[in-house]
N, C-alpha and C positions, 0 to 999 in steps of 0.2 A: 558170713561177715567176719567168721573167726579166722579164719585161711585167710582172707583177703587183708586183713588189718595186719595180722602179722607181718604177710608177704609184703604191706605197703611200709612197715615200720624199718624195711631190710633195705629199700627204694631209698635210691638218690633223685627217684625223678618228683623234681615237687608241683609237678600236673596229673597227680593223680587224684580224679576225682568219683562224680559219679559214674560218668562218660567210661570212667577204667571198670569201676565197678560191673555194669555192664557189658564190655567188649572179657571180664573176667569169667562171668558165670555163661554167656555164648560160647567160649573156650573151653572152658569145661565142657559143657554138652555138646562140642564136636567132638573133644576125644571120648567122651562115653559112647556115643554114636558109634565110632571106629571103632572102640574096643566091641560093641558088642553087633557089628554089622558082621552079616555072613561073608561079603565078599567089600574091597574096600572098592565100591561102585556109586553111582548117584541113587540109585535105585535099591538098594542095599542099607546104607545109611538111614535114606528114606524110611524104610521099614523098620529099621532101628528104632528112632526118631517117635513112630508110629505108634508103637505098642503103648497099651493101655498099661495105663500108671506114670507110664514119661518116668523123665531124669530127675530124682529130687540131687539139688547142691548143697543141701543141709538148712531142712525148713523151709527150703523154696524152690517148689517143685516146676518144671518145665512139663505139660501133659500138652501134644499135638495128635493124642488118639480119634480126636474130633474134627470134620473137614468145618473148615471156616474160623476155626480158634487160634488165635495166636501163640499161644500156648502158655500164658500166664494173664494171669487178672489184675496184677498190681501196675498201677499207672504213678510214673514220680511224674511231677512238674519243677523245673529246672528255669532260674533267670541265668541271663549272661550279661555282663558288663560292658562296656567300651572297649575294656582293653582283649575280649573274648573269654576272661576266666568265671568260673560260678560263682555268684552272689548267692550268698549263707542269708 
């Protein structure tokens, strides 16, 4: 959250919300994937992806070492408005 606040305080864009938050730490865990994939392949990544213990992004860890896991346990629930933006 600390990366992410900062990097949004830098942001002209003022739709940043959960939805960024989100599409932020899946970004992260593709490039750790690539960095630490043998070959940059679908199957490679995979394996990446794999290894036991997952990606932590600082306190919140991404683990797909388990077939059927999504690879995290935290669930947001999120309203949206009329106009499409998130109600706080």
């Amino acid at each position: 959250m600390r990366e992410y606040n900062r990097l949004r305080g830098t942001s002209q864009d003022p739709d940043l919300s959960t939805r960024s938050l989100e599409g932020f730490i899946a970004a992260k865990a593709l490039v750790w994937a690539l960095k630490h994939a043998q070959r940059v392949e679908p199957d490679s990544v995979m394996a990446a992806l794999t290894k036991a213990g997952g990606f932590d992004a600082g306190d919140y860890t991404l683990d797909f070492s388990q077939r059927g896991l999504t690879g995290s346990r935290f669930v947001d629930f999120a309203m949206f408005g009329e106009d499409g933006r998130v109600v706080r």
